[in-house]
N, C-alpha and C positions, 0 to 999 in steps of 0.2 A: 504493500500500500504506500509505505512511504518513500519506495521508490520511485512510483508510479507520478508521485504529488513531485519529488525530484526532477523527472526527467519535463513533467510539465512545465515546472519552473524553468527550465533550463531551455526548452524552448520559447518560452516566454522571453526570457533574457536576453536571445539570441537574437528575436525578432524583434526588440529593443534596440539591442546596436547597433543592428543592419536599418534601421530607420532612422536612429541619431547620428549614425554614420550617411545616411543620406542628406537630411538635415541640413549637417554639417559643410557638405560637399557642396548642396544645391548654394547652403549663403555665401563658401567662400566666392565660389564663381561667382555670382551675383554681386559678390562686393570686390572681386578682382575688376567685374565688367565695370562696374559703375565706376570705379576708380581709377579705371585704368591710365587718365592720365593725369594722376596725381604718381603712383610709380613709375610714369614713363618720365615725369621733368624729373623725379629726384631720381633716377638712372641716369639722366643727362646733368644731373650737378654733382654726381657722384663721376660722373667719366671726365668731365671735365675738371676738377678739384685731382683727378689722377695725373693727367695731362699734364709734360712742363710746363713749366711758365713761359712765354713767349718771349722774345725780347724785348727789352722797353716797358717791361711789366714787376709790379714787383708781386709779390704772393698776397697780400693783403688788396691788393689791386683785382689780383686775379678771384677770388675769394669773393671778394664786392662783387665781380662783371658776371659770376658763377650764379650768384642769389639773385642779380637781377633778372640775367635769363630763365632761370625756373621760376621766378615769380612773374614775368612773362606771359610763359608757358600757363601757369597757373590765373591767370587774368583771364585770358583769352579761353583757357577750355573752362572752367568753373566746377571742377569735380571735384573741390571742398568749395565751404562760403569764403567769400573774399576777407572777411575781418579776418577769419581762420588764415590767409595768405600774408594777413600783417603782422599778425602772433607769429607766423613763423620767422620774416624779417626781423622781428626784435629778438627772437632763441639765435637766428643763425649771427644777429650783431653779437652777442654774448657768447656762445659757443664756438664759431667761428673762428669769430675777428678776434676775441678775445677782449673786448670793450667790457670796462663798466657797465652794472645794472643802471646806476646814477647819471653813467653820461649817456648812455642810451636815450634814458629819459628824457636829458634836457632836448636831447634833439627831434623826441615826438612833439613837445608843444612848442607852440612859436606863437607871432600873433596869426599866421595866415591859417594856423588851425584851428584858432578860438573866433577866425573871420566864419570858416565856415560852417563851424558848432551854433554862432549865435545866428548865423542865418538859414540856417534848418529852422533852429528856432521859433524863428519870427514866422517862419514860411506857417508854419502850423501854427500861428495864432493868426494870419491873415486867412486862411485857408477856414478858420472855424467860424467867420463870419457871416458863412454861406451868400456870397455875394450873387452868384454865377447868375440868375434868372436875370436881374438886374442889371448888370453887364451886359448880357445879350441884347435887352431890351435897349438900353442905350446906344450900343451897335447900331441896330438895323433903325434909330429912328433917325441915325445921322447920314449912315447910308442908304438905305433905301432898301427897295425889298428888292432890287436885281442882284441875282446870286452872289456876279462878281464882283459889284462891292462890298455885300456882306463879307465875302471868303479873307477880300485884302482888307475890310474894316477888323476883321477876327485876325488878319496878320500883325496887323499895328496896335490891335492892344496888346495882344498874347506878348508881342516883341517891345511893345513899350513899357510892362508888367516883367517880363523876363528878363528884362535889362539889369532891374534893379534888385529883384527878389530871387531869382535863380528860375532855369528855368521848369523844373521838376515841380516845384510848387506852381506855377503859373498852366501848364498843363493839367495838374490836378485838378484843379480849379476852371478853366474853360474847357475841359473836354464834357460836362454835364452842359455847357453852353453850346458846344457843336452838338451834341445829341439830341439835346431839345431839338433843335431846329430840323434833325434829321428826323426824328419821330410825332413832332406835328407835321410833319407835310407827306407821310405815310407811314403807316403801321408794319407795309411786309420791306423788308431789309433788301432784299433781290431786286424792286422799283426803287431804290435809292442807291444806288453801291455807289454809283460814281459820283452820288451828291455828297456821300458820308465819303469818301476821300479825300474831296477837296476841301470841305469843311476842315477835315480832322486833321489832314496836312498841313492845313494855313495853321493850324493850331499848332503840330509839332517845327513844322519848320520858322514862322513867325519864333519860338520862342529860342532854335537852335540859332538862329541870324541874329539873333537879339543877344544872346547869352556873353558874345566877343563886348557889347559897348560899354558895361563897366567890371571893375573891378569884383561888385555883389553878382554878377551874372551868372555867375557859376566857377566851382574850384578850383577849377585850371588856372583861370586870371590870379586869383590868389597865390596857386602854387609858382608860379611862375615869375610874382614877384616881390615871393618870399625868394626864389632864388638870385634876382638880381640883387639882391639886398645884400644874402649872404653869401655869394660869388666876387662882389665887385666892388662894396661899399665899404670903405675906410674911416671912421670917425676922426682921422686927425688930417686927413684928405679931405679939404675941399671939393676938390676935381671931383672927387668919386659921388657926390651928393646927385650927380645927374640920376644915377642907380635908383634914389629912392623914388620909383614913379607913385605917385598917389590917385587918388580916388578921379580929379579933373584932369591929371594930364593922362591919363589912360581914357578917358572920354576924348580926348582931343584925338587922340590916334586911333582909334576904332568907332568912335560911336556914326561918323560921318557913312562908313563902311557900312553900319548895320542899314541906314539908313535908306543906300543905294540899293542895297539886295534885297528891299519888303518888295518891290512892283514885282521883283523876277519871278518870287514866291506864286505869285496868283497866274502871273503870265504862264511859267512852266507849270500847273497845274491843270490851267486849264490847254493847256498844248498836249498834256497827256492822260487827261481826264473828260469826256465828254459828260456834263452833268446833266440829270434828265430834266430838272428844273433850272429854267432859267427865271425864277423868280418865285420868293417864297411867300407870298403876301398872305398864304390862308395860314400857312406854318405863325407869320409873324400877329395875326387877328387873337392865336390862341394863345401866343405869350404874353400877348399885352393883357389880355384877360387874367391870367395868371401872375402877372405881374400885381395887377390892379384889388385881386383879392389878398395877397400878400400883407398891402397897405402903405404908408410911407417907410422909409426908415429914421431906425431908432437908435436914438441918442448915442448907443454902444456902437454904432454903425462909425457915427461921426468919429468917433473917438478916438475907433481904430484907426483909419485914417489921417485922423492928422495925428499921433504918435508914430507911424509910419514916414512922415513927411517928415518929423522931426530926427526919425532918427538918421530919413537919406540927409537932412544939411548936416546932419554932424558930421557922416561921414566926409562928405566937402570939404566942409572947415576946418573941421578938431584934428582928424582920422593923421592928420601928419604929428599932431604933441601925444596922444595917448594910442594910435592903431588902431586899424578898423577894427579888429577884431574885439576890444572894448567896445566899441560905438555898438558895434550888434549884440554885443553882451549885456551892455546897460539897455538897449531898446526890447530884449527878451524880459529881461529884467523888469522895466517898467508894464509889460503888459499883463505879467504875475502878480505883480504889485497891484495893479488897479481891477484884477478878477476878471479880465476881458479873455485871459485863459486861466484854465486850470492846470495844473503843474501834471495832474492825472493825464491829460493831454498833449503837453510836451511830452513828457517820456513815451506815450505809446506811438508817438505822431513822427520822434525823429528816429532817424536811424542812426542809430550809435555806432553799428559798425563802419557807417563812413566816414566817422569821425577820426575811428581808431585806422581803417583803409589809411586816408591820406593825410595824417600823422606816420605814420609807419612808411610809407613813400616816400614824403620827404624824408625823411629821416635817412633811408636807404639813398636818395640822390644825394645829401650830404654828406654821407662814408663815399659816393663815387665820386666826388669832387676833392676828398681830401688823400683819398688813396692812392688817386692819378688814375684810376680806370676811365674815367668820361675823357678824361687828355686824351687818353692810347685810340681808345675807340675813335673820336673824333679824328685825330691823326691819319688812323686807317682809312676812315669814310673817305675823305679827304682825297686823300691817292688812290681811292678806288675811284672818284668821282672825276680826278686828273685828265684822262685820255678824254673824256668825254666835254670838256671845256664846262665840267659845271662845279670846278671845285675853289668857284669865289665869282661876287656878284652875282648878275641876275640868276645867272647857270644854280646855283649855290640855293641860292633863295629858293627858286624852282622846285630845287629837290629837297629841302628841307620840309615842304609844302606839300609834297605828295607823298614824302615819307611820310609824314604826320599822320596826312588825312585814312591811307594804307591802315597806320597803328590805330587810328582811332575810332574808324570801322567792326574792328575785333575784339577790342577791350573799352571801358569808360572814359571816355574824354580826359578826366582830371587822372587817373591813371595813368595815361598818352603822354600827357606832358609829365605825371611826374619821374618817368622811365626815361622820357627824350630829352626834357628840359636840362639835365647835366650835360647831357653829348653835346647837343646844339648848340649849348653857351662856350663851352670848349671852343666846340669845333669853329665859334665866329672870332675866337680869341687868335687860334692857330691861323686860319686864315685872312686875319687882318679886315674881319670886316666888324661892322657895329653890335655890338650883343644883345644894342634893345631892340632895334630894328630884325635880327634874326631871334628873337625871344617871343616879341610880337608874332612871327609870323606861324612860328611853334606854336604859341596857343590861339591864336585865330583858327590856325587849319584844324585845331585836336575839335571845333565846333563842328567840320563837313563832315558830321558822320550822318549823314543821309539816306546811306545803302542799307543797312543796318537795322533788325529793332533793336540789335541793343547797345547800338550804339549811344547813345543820349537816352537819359531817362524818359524826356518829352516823346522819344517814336514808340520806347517801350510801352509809355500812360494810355498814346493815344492806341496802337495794336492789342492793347486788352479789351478794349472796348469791343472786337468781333466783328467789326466792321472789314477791316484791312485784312488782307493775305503778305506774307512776306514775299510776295513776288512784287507787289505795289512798290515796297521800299526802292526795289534795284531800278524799277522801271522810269522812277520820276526821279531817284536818288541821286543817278550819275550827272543828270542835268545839270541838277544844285550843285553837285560838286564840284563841275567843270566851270561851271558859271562864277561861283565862289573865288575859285581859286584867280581864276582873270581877273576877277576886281580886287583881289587881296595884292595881287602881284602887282596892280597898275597903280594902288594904293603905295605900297611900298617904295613904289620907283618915283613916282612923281609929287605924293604929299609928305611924305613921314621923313622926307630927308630933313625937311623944315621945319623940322619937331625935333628934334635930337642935339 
């Protein structure tokens, strides 16, 4: 009998194993597959960290150039979360390089990360104001109800809104304003496709054209000059003060730019969008109705507003004695203070791992700038770009421009430049040309990510929506791109000499 109870047991067991032995097998491969290239970059910084050293390199150099390429690799496939690729920057600065916990630290926060911590912030306290019907409504009663002014009135807000406030939060926020308008004027989605394009594109592109005219536009401008700051800027030098560009003189060199690329937006829109309404007058009967049951706005309306306005002059005026990134610090600040947000709000509304993302980037661009790798790298570009007549002036700029735009396609704009923003500034060093003039042109182009949803937040916002197919992106995208980069490049050569 109780062998009997035995051997059952024992086939019980067996048929146990052979199931947690499958188990087992089915997650590794599942989590081999899902991951696989999260082992395939650190195969590639493991073979490379093997690898001599080059010449002209020293190991601490080559160490930096090793972390930036697997973090690269790791931007652009995304098979961990990206914060997860900044943690790892900070272990491989420690581990690696051998750096201080403490100096590590100092070089995640700067002001250009507390720029873009306190404008997340803000972004989610404009955002909770639920503005969007409102804005619409004042759209179409300035434009009219023909499509194509609505489309380019939706480019000039969206773009005169993401100027200031980034453009992830301004996308947020009118993509329920292209929707209204797509869903009053029909119910099935199929009789609107190419209305809900063009709308939703004025929307993401409006706020990527816009994101280059200030410094709050979005990360990249910050990251990029946080690096001319910390690249080129002397305190016992005079001379070097040109470096600190602020809040008006980076409006002076881009915002003219943003300005020239709003018609293109609607023009190449509607050059490769046929929309089926050419005018939305019953869509706009039902907003105003809804508008009108709404009622006016309240006082908290007001409010926010003009502490928004308060806090763009600061940045103008002050943002050179204390840093912008105080100005958006005190501005998140004051709208906790005054209960126009709840702090329950901010926390769930930012993303913190962007915060720690490009902290962790720059950080990483300042180990390649003190290491010498952005030098070498640059050097190399350089004499690869030699034969081809593009390895100074226009040629230079050129390719600095579609490098960019290339990088910036694949991975996050503010990521783009903070990976290329060391090379580039090298690289205008070595070849004898301007660094704000070639820094500029790095993070203008890291905005044509047009092709792309994930390129910019703003194509991501508006492609959740369900409207869009990722084929739209490439079909309209190369346009802007090609367009962009003409005017960036005609921009460079004929105004920004006279800025510098």
């Amino acid at each position: 009998m109780n062998r009997g109870f035995d051997l059952l047991y024992h086939q019980i067991f067996l048929k146990f194993l052979v199931v947690l032995k499958k188990l087992i097998t089915d997650f590794s491969i599942h989590f081999l597959w899902e991951k696989k290239w999260f082992f395939f970059a650190m195969a590639v910084g493991f073979f490379l960290l093997i690898l001599p050293t080059p010449d002209g390199l020293s190991r601490e150099a080559m160490i930096v150039l090793t972390m930036s390429i697997v973090a690269t690799i790791l931007f652009i496939t995304e098979p961990i979360p990206l914060p997860a690729v900044a943690l790892l920057i900070i272990l491989g600065q420690v581990f690696l390089l051998g750096s201080s916990s403490t100096h590590v630290a100092k070089t995640l926060w700067n002001d250009s990360v507390l720029f873009i911590l306190g404008s997340l912030m803000l972004a989610v306290a404009v955002v909770k104001q639920k503005l969007d019907k409102r804005i619409a409504w004042v759209i179409v009663r300035i434009t009219g109800t023909k499509t194509s002014n609505i489309c380019f009135g939706i480019s000039v807000v969206s773009g005169v809104l993401a100027s200031f406030i980034g453009e992830h939060t301004v996308a947020a926020m009118m993509l329920p304003v292209g929707i209204t308008l797509v869903t009053l004027t029909s119910d099935d989605p199929k009789k609107v496709r190419n209305l809900a394009a063009v709308l939703l594109f004025s929307i993401a592109y409006g706020c990527s054209v816009a994101g280059i005219g200030t410094p709050s536009g979005g990360a990249r401008n910050a990251i990029m000059i946080g690096y001319w700051r910390e690249f080129f800027f002397d305190p016992t030098n005079p001379e070097t003060n040109k470096f600190l560009i602020d809040y008006v003189r980076w409006m002076a060199f881009a915002y003219p730019m943003f300005l020239i690329q709003l018609p293109f937006v609607t023009l190449v829109l509607f050059m490769t969008f046929k929309p089926e309404y050419r005018d939305l007058s019953r869509a706009v009967v039902k907003l105003r109705d809804q508008v009108e049951r709404e009622g006016p706005m309240k006082t908290s309306d007001w409010v926010s507003i003009i502490f928004f306005f308060l806090v763009l002059i600061g940045w103008i005026f002050v943002s050179d004695d204390v840093g912008m990134g105080t100005i958006a610090i005190l501005g998140a600040t004051v709208f906790l203070i005054s209960g126009l947000v709840r702090w329950e709000d901010i926390n769930s509304g930012v993303n913190w791992g962007v915060v720690l993302l490009y902290g962790a980037a720059i950080s990483l661009g300042i180990e390649m700038k003190d290491t010498g790798a952005a030098t070498w790298v640059a050097t190399s570009f350089l004499e690869y770009l030699e034969p081809f007549g593009a390895s100074d002036g226009f040629g230079l700029w050129a390719a600095v421009s579609v490098l960019t735009t290339a990088v910036t396609n694949m991975m996050s704009n503010g990521a783009a430049v903070a990976v290329l923003g060391p090379v580039v500034l090298n690289m205008a060093v070595v070849a004898q040309e301007n660094p704000i003039i070639i820094g500029f042109i790095t993070a203008i182009s890291s905005a044509f990510a047009y092709l792309t949803v994930v390129g910019t937040p703003a194509c991501t916002i508006v492609y959740a929506s369900g409207y869009l197919k990722t084929t739209d992106f490439l079909s309209v995208g190369w346009k802007m791109a090609l367009i962009s980069i003409i005017i960036m490049l005609a921009a460079a050569f004929l105004y920004w000499p006279y800025l510098v």
